[in-house]
C-alpha positions as CSV (number, residue, x, y, z in Angstrom):
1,X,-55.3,-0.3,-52.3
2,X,-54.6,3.7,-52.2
3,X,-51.5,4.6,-53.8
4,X,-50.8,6.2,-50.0
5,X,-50.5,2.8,-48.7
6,X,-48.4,-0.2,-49.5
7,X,-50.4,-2.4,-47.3
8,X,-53.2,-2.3,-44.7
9,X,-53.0,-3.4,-41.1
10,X,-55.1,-4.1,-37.9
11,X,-53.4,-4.3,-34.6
12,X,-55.2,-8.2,-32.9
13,X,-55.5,-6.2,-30.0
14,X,-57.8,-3.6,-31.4
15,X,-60.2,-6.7,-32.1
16,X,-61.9,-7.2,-28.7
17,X,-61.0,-7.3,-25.3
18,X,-63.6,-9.7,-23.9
19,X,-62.0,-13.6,-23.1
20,X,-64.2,-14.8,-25.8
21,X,-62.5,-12.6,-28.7
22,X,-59.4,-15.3,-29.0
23,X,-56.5,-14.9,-31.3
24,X,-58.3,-16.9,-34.2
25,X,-60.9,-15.1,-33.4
26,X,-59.7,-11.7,-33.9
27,X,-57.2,-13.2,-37.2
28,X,-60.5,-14.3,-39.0
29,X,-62.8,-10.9,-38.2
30,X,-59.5,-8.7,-39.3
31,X,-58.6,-10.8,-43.0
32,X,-63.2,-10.4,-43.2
33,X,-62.8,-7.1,-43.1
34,X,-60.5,-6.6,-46.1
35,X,-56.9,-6.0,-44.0
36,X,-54.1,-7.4,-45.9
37,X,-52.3,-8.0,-42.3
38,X,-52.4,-8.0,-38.7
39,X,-50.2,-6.2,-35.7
40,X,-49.5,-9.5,-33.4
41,X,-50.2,-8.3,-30.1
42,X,-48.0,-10.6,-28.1
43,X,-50.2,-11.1,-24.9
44,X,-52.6,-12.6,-27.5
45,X,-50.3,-14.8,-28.6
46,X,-49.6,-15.9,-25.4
47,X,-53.4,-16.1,-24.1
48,X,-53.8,-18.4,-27.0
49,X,-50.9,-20.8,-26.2
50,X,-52.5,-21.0,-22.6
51,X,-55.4,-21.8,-24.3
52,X,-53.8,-24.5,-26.7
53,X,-51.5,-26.0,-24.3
54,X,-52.4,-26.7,-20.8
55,X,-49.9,-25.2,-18.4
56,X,-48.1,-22.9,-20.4
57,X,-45.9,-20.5,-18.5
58,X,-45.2,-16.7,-19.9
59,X,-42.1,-15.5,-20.8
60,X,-41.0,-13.0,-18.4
61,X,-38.8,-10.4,-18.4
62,X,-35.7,-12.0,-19.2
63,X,-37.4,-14.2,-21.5
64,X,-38.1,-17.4,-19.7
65,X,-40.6,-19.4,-20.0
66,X,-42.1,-21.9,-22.3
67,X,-40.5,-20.5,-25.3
68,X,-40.6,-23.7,-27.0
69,X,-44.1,-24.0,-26.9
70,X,-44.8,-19.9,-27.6
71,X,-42.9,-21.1,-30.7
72,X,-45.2,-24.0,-31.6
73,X,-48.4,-21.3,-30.7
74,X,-46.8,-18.8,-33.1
75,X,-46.0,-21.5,-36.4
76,X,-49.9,-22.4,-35.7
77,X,-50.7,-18.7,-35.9
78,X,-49.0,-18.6,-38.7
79,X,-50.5,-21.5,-40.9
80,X,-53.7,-19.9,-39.5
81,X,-53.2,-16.5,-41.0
82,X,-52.1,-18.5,-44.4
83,X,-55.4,-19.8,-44.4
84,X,-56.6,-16.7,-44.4
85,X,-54.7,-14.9,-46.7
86,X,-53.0,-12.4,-44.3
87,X,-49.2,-11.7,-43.1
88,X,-48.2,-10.0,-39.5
89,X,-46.5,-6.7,-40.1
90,X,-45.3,-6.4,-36.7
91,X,-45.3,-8.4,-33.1
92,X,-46.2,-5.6,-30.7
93,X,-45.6,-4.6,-27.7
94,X,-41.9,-4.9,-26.5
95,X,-40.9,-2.3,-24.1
96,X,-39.1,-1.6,-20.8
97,X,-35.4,-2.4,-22.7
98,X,-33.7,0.7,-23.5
99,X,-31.2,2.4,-20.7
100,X,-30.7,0.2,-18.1
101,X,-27.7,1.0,-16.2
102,X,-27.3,-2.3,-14.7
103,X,-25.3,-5.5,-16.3
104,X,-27.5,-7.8,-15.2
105,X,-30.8,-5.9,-16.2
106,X,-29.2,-5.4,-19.9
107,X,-28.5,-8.4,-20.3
108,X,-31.7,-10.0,-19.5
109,X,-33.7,-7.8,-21.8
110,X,-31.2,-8.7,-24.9
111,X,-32.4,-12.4,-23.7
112,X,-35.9,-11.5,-23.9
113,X,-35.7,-10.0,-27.3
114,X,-34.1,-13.0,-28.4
115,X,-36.8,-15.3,-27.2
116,X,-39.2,-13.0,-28.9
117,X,-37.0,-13.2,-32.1
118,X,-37.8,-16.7,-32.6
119,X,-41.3,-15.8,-32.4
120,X,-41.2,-13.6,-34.9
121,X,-39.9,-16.1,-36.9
122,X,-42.5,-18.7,-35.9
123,X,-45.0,-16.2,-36.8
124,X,-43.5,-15.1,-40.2
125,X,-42.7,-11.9,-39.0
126,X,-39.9,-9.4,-39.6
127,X,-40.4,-6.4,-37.7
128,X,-40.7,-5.8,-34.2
129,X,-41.9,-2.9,-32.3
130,X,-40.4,-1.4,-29.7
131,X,-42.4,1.0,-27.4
132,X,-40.5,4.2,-25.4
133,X,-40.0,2.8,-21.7
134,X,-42.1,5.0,-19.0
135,X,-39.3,3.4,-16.1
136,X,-38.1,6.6,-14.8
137,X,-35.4,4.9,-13.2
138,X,-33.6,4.4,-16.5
139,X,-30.8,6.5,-18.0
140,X,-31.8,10.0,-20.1
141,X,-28.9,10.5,-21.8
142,X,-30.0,9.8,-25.1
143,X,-26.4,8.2,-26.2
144,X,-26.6,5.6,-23.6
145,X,-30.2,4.5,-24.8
146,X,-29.1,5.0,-28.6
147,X,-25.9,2.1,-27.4
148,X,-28.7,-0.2,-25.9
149,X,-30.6,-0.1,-29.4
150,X,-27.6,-0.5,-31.4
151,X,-26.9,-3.9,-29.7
152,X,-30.6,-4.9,-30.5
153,X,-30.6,-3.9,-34.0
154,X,-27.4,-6.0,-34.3
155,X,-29.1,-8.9,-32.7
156,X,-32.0,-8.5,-34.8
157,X,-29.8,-8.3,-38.0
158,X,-28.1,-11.0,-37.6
159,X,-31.9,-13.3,-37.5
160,X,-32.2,-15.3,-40.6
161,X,-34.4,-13.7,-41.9
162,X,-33.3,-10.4,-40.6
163,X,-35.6,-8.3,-38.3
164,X,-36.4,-4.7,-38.4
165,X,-36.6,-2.7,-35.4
166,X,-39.9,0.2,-35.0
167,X,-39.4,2.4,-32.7
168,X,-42.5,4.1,-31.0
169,X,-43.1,7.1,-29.0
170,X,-45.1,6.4,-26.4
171,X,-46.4,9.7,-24.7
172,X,-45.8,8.2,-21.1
173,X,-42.6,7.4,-21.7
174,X,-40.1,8.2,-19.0
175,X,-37.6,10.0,-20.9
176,X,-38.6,9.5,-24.7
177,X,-42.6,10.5,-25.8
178,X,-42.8,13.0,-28.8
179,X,-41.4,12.3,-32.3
180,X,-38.5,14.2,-32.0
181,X,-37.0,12.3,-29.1
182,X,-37.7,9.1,-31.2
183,X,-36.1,10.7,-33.9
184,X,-32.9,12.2,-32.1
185,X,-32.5,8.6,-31.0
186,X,-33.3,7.0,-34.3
187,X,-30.1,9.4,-35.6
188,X,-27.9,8.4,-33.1
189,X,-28.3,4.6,-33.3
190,X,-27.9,4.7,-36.7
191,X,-28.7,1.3,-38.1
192,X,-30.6,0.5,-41.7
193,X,-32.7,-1.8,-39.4
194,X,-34.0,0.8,-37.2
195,X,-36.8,2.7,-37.7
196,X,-39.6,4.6,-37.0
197,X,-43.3,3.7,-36.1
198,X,-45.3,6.7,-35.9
199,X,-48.8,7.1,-34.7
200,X,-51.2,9.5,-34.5
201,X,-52.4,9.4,-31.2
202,X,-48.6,9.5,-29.2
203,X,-48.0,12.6,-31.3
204,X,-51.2,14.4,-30.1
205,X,-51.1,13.2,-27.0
206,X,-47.9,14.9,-26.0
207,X,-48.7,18.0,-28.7
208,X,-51.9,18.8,-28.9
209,X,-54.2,16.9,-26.3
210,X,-54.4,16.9,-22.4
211,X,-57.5,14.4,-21.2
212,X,-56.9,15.7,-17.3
213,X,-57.4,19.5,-18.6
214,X,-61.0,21.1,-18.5
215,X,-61.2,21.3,-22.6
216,X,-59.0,18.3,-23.2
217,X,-56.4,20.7,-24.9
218,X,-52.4,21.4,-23.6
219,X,-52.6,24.3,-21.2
220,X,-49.9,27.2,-22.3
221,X,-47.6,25.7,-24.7
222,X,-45.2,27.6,-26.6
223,X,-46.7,28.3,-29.6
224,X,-49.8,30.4,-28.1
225,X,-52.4,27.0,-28.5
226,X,-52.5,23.5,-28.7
227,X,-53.9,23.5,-32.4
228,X,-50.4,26.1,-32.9
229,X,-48.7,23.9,-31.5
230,X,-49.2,20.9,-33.2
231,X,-49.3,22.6,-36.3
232,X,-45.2,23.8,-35.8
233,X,-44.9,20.3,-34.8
234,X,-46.4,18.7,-37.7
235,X,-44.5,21.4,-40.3
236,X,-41.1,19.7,-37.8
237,X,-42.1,16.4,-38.6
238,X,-43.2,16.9,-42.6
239,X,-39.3,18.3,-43.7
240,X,-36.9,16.8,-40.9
241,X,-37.5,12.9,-40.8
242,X,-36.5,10.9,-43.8
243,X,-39.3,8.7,-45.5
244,X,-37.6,5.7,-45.6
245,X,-36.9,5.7,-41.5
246,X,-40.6,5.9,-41.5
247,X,-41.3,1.4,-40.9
248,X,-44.8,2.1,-40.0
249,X,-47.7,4.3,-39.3
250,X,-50.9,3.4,-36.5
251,X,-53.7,5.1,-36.7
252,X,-56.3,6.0,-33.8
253,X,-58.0,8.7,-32.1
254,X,-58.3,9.9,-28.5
255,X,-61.7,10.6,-26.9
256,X,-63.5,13.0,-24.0
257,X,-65.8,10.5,-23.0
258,X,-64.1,10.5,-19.3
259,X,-63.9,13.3,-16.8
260,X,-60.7,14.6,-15.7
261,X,-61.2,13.6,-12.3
262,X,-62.1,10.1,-13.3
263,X,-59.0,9.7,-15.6
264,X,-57.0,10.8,-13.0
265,X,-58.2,8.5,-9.9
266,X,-58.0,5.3,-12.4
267,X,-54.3,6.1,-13.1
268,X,-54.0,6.2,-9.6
269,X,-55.3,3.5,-8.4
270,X,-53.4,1.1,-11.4
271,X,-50.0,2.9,-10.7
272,X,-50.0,4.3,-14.2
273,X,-49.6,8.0,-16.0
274,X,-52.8,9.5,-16.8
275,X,-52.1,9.1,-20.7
276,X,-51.3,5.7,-20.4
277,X,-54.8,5.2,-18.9
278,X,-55.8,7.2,-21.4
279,X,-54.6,5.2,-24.2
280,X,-55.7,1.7,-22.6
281,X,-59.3,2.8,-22.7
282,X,-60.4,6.0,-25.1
283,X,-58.9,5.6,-28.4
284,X,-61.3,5.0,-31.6
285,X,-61.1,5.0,-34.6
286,X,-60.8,8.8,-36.4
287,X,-64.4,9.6,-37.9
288,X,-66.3,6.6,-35.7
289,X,-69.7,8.4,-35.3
290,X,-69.7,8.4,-39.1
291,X,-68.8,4.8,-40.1
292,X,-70.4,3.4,-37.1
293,X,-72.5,5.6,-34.9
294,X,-73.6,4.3,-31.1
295,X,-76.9,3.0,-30.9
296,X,-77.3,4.9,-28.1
297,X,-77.0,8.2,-30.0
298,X,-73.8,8.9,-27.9
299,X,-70.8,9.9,-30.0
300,X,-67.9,7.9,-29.9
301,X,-65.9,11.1,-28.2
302,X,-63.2,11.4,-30.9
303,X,-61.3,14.8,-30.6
304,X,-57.7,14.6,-32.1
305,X,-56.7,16.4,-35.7
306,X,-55.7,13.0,-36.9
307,X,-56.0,13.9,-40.5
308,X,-53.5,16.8,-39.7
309,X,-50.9,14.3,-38.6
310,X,-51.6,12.2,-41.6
311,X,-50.8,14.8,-43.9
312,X,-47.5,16.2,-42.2
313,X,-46.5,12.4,-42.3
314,X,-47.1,12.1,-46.1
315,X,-45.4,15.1,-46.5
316,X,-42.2,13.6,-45.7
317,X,-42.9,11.6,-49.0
318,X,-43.4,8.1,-46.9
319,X,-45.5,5.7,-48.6
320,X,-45.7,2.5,-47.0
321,X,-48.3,0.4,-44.1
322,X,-51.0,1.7,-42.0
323,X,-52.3,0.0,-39.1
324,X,-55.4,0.8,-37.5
325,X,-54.5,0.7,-33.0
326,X,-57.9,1.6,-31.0
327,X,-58.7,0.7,-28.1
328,X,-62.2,1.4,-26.7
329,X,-62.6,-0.6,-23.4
330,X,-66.1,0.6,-22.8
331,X,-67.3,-1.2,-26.0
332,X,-64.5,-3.7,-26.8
333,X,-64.7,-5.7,-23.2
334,X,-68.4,-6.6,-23.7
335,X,-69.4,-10.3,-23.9
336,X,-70.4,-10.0,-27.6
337,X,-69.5,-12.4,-30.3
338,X,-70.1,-9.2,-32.9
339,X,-67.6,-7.1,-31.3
340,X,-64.4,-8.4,-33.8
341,X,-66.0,-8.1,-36.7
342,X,-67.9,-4.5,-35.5
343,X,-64.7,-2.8,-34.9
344,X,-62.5,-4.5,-38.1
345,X,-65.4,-3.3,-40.3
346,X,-65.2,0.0,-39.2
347,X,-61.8,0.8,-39.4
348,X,-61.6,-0.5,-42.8
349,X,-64.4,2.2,-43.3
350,X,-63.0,4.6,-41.7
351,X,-59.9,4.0,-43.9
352,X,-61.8,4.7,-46.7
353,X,-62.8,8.2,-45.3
354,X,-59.9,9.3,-44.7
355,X,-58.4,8.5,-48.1
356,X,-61.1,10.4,-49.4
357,X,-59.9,13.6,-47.3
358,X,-56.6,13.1,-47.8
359,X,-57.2,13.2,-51.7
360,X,-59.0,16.5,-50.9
361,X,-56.2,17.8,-49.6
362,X,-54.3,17.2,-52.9
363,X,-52.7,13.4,-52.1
């Protein structure tokens, strides 16, 4: 293990996105590969306690549903991933809570966190993530959201064993989606159990990278150019947030392997932003055509100064998990039994790599 990382993740959902690449699947090619734990992507919990029990009903937004047996999915998940000699970092993704203005609508998302709370703790789990909502229809004032995560970070305090809340940009969200938003947020709710997941393709996404522009670049930011920009935004990021708020750290990159047009017409037609799109489809791993190159010859597409973000982050002086997040729907949809194993090999390659360049740069 790098003395830059405490421990080494793989998100479940980065594992394959065919029907055939189950949970255990996924589990088994991601502890193969060398990764210490695994990001619990809660849909694949829940696709494998259809699978286990017959007529198993999701939890929906207020948490209802078969919680019970999500429960009894989860402790087998978690005897599984004893077997294998891995832990979950984090259950992944819980979003759409924060600034509700309505009583009702509040107090059905504190239900459903406390549904998922006792899945964390039937998976061995202690942290949660918490993704920025993209509901537009929700408050912006920042204090009103900062008072919805307080009560959550209480709820998840008082768990036995206590659960840690991560906090995540996501660059479609509604009124949070860059770093410092997560951050002026993070100040104001103010709790020892809530933090910070940072990742580097939200932070280019909203500061360096537009996939519906010509050259897949910001058009006229304030700092002259996108690579300007991100660069005042990195030297932001490297002396203004504290190390320890810092839970966690995903790792991915963003392609141009779709046109513009395309991107835009998809996000269209599934009601979506064009990031979000984005995100769900073009994002692999940072150095991909040179820890697994396309038999094709194609390149994998990867554009984003990922190694830049990891530097600004260890700036800050945070040491502590990384968790590899792609998503590569082209590739990771196929009917292919080799798929898991193909994409949880490379990352831990590509890990490798960038260790190696990060000690270049003096780490």
């Amino acid at each position: 293990m790098s003395e830059l990382t405490t421990t080494l993740a793989y998100s479940t959902d980065s594992a394959g996105m065919h029907p055939s690449h189950t949970l255990p699947v996924k589990l088994r090619a991601i502890a193969a590969a060398g990764f210490a734990q695994a990001e619990l992507a809660f849909p694949d919990l829940e696709g494998y306690a259809a699978q286990q029990f017959s007529g198993y009903q999701k939890l929906d937004e207020a948490g209802q549903g078969d919680v019970a047996t999500l429960v009894q999915a989860g402790e087998q998940i978690k005897e599984l991933c004893g077997e294998l000699g891995i832990t979950v970092l984090a259950v992944h993704p819980f979003d759409k809570f924060e600034g509700y203005q309505d009583g009702q609508m509040k107090a059905a998302r504190l239900a459903r966190a406390s549904a998922w709370f006792k899945v964390l703790k039937a998976v061995g789990c202690d942290m949660l993530q918490v993704g920025s909502t993209p509901d537009a229809s929700t408050s912006s004032d920042y204090d009103v959201i900062a008072r919805d995560f307080q009560q959550l970070a209480d709820d998840a305090a008082a768990q036995d064993p206590p659960i840690r809340i991560a906090y995540e940009l996501w660059a479609w969200g509604a009124h949070v989606n860059t770093w410092e938003h997560i951050w002026e947020v993070c100040k104001r709710v103010d709790r020892a159990n809530f933090g910070l997941c940072l990742d580097t393709f939200q932070i280019c996404a909203r500061a360096y990278a537009d996939p519906t522009s010509a050259n897949g670049l910001i058009q006229h930011p304030p700092e002259g150019s996108a690579i300007m920009q991100l660069s005042a935004s990195l030297k932001a990021l490297a002396t203004t947030v504290p190390k320890e708020k810092i839970f966690y750290f995903q790792i991915s990159d963003g392609a141009r392997k779709i046109a513009p047009d395309a991107l835009l017409r998809i996000a269209k037609e599934q009601g979506i932003d064009p990031l979000y799109a984005w995100s769900n489809a073009w994002r692999p791993l940072p150095y991909m055509d040179e820890v697994c190159a396309r038999n094709d010859k194609e390149g994998w597409g990867g554009y984003l100064p990922v190694l830049d973000v990891c530097d600004a982050v260890l700036r800050t002086g945070w040491r502590g998990p990384w968790s590899y997040e792609v998503f590569y729907e082209e590739d990771m949809s196929k009917d292919d039994p080799a798929i898991p194993s193909k994409w949880t090999k490379a990352a831990a390659a590509c890990h490798e790599l960038l260790m190696k360049k990060l000690a270049q740069r003096g780490f």
